[in-house]
N, C-alpha and C positions, 0 to 999 in steps of 0.2 A: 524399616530403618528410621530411626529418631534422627531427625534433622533440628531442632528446638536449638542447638548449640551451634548451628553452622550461618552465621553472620560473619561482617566486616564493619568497620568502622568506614564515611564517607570522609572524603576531603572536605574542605572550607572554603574551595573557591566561591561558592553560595552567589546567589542570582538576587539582583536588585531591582527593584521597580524603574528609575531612576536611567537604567541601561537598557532597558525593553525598547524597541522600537515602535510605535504606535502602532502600525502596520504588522499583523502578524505574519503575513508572507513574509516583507522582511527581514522580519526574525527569522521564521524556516529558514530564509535564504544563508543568512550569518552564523545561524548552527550548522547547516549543512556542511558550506564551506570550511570552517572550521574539521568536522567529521571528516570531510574527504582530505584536505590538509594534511589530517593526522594520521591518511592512512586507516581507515576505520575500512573491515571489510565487509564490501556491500552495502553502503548506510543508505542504499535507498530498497535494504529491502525492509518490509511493511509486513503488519499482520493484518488483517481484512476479516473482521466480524461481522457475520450477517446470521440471520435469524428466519427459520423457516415458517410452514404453516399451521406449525406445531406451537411454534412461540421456543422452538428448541435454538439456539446460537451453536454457528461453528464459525468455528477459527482457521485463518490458514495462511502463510504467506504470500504474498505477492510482490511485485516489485513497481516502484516508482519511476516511471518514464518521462515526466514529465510532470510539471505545476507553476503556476502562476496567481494570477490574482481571482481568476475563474475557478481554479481549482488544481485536485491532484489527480491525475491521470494514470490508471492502469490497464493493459488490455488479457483478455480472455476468451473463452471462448464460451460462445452465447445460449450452448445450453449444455451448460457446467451447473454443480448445484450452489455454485455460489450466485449465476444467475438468473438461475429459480427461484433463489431466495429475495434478490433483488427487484425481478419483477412483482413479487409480493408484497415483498416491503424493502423501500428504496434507500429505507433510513440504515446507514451505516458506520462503523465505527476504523477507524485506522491508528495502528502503534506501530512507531517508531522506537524501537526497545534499544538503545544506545548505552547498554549498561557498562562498558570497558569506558564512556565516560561520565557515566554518571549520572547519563540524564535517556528523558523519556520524551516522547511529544506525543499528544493523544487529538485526533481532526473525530469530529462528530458530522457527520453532515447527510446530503445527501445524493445517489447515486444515479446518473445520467450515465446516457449512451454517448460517445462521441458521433461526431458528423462519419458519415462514409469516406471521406476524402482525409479526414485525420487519420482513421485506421487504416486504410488503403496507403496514406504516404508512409506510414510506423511501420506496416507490414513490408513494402520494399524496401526500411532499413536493415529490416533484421538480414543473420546468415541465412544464404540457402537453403542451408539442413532445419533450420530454425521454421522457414516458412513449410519447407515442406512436414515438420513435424506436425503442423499445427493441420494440416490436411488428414494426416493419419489417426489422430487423437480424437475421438468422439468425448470431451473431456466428462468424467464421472462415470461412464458407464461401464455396467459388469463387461468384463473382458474373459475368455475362458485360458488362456493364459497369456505367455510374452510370443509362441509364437506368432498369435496374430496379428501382435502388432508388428512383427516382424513380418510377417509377408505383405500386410499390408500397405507397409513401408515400402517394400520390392516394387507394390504397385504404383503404387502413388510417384516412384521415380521412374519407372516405365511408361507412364500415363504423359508426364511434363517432359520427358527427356531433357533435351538442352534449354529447352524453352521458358519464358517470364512464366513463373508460378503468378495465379489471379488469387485476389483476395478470397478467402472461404466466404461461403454467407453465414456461416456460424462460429462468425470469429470477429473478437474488433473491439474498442475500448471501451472503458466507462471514465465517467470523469467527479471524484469526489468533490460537492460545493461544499465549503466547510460551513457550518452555524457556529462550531465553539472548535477552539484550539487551545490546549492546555500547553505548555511547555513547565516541565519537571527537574528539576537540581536537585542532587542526594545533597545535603548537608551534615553534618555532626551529632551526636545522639540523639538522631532520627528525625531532627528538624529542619525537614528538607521544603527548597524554595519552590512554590507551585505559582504560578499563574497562568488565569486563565481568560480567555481573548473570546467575547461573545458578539455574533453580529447583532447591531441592532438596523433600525433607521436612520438613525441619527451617525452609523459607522461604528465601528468594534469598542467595545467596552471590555476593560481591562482588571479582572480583579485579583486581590494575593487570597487562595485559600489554605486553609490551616493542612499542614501533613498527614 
C-alpha cells in the first residue's frame, strides 16, 4: 500500500519561546492539563523505549502514574524484558504521542527503581483484580497457552482468598529522571514548533530546533 499521498495539513496555533515555562515539568504539567481538559483518551499513556544487549530497541506502551520534579514514574514487573533491558542499560526514552492535538513530548533520561514503600503504596491503590493480575503474570515469558494463565489465576485467588494481597517481589516501579525533554507543535507546511529543555548545572536550558 502507497501511503506517499496520505498527509494532513497542521493547524497554526504554533508554540512560542516566549509562553514556555522555564520549568519543563511545568510545562508537562500545562499540556497535560490542557489534554485531560480536552478529554484526550488516556494522555498518560507513554511509549517506553529501551534497548537490549544486543543494541536491538523495543518499544511498548506504558502508562504514567505519576511525575514531578524528580521524575516520571511507571511501574512493572521486574523481570519483564523491558527490565532486562533496563538493568543493562538504564538509559531510556519516553513519547507522549498526542497526535489528535498536535503535539508530541519526548523525556530522554534515565531509569531508576522506585523505593519499596512507593511501589508497595501504588500497589494497594490499584483494583483487586489488578493486584492479583500482577501475581499471575511472570511478565514476557513464553506461556503455553491462555489456559494457564487461567488456572493460574484460580490459584492465585484461592491462595489470598478474602485477604490483603502482599506486594510481589517482582513487581514495582521505575522512575524516569529526565536529561532532555522536547515538547513538539505541528505547525503549517511542515514548520512545526520544537523545543527542547536540556538539564544542565546551572538548571534547564532551552532551545528552538529546526523541524
Amino acid at each position: 500500500m502507497d501511503l506517499s499521498d496520505f498527509r494532513k495539513e497542521y493547524s497554526d496555533r504554533g508554540m512560542h519561546r516566549e509562553d514556555l515555562d522555564a520549568d519543563p515539568i511545568a510545562q508537562f504539567t500545562a499540556w497535560f492539563k490542557q489534554a485531560t481538559d480536552l478529554g484526550l483518551h488516556e494522555p498518560n499513556a507513554m511509549t517506553l523505549a529501551t534497548v537490549d544487549q544486543r543494541g536491538m530497541p523495543l518499544q511498548r506502551t506504558v502508562l504514567l502514574k505519576s511525575f514531578d520534579e524528580k521524575g516520571f514514574v511507571f511501574f512493572s514487573n521486574y523481570q519483564s524484558r523491558k527490565a532486562m533491558d533496563i538493568a543493562g542499560n538504564p538509559q531510556v526514552s519516553l513519547l507522549f504521542p498526542w497526535v489528535i492535538l498536535e503535539r508530541q513530548i519526548i523525556v530522554q533520561g534515565r531509569a531508576i527503581k522506585t523505593s519499596t514503600e512507593e511501589s508497595l503504596a501504588y500497589f494497594h491503590s490499584r483494583p483487586r483484580e489488578s493486584q492479583i493480575g500482577a501475581w499471575v503474570s511472570d511478565q514476557s515469558a513464553v506461556i503455553p497457552d491462555r489456559a494457564f494463565l487461567e488456572n493460574k489465576l484460580a490459584e492465585i485467588r484461592s491462595r489470598f482468598g478474602d485477604g490483603e494481597i502482599p506486594l510481589p517481589p517482582t513487581w514495582g516501579g521505575y522512575r524516569v529522571v529526565p536529561q532532555t525533554i522536547e515538547f513538539w507543535q505541528g505547525g503549517p507546511a511542515r514548520l512545526h514548533d520544537r523545543f527542547l529543555y536540556t538539564r544542565g548545572t546551572a538548571g534547564w536550558r532551552i532551545e528552538r530546533l529546526s523541524p
